[in-house]
N, C-alpha and C positions, 0 to 999 in steps of 0.2 A: 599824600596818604588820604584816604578816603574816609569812613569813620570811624574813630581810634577807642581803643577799648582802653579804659583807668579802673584802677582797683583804689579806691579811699580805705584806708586801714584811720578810720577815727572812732573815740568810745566819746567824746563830746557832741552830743545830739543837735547841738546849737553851733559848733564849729563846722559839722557837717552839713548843717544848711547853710550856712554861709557859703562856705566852698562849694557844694552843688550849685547854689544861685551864679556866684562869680567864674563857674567852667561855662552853665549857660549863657552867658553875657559875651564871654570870650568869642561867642559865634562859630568855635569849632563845634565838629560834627563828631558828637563823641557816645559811647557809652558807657557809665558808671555806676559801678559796682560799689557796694561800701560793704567792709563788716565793721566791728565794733570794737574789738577785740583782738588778741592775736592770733589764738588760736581758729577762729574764724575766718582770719585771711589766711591761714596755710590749709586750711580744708577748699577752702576757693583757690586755692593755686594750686593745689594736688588735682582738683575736680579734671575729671577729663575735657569737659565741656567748654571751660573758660581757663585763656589764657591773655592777660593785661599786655599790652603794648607799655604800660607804665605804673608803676606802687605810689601815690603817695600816704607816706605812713607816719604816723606819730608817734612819738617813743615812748610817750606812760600809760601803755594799756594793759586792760586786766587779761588774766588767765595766762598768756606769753606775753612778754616784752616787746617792743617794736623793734629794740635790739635783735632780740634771739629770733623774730620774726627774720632781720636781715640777714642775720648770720644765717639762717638757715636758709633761706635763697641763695644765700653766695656759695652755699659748699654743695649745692644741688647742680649738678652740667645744664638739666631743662630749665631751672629755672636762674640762672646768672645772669643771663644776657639780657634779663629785664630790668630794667633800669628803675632803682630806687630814689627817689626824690623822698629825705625826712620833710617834714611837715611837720615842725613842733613849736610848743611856745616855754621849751627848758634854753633857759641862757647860761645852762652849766658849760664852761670851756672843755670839760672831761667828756661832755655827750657829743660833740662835735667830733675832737680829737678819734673818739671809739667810734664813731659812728664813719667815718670818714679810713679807721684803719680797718675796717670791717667792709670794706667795699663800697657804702654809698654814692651815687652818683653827682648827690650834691643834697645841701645842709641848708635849709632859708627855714625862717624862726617866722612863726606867723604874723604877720603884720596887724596893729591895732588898726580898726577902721576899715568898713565894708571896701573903700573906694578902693584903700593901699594895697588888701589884700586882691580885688580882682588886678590890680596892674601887676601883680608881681605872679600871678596865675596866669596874664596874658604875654607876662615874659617868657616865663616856664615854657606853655605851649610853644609858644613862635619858635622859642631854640628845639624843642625834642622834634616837634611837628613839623617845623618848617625848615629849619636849619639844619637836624643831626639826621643821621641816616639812621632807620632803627630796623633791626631786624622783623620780616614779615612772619605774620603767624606759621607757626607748623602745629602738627601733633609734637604736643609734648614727651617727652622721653625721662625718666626720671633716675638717676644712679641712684638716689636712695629712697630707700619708703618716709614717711612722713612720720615725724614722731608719735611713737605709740602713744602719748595719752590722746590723739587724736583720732585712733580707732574708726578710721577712711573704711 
């Protein structure tokens, strides 16, 4: 794969630079995206223009849920096949369980420490990038519109 498009769905301004630093280190060839928010990342995944090879998203964000963010990826045909990676630091057993019955592709709880969090970021990559076969970009095609309070 050549250079791979990530969408960061973080509302931690200091978690997100961390993980930006630890994806550049990883030495993939990537472009990322962040919003803050959830609602922010479903206006970015409706956009016509940008469509992620991968989500990683956090599950306590304001305005939508990082939940209701996935849930709403999953019941959309364009955007399922995108592979959700949580990125969270809730050690709730309940957020795993739901987040895991709701489709996500996998559930890793943020590691304390610059170092742990880039090895566990150069894991992540190596399997979706190197290992798994991921569907190639298309025009997105959408079966449902975006939730109204989001007025796309």
């Amino acid at each position: 794969m050549t250079e791979v498009h990530i969408l960061l769905v973080e509302d931690s301004h200091q978690d997100a630079l961390l993980i930006r630093e630890a994806l550049r280190d990883t030495g993939l060839e990537h472009k990322l995206t962040t919003a803050t928010d959830g609602e922010g990342a479903l206006q970015i995944l409706y956009s016509a223009e940008y469509r992620p090879n991968i989500v990683f998203l956090d599950l306590n964000l304001p305005k939508i849920s990082g939940l209701e963010v996935l849930k709403e990826m999953k019941r959309d045909s364009g955007l399922r096949s995108i592979p959700v990676i949580i990125l969270t630091n809730s050690m709730s057993e309940d957020d795993v369980v739901t987040a895991y019955a709701n489709h996500c592709n996998a559930y890793v709880r943020k590691p304390l420490g610059f170092e742990r969090l880039m090895t566990s970021l150069n894991h992540i990559c190596q399997f979706w990038f190197d290992t798994a076969t991921l569907p190639k970009h298309r025009a997105t095609t959408f079966t449902s519109s975006p939730p109204e309070t989001l007025a796309l």
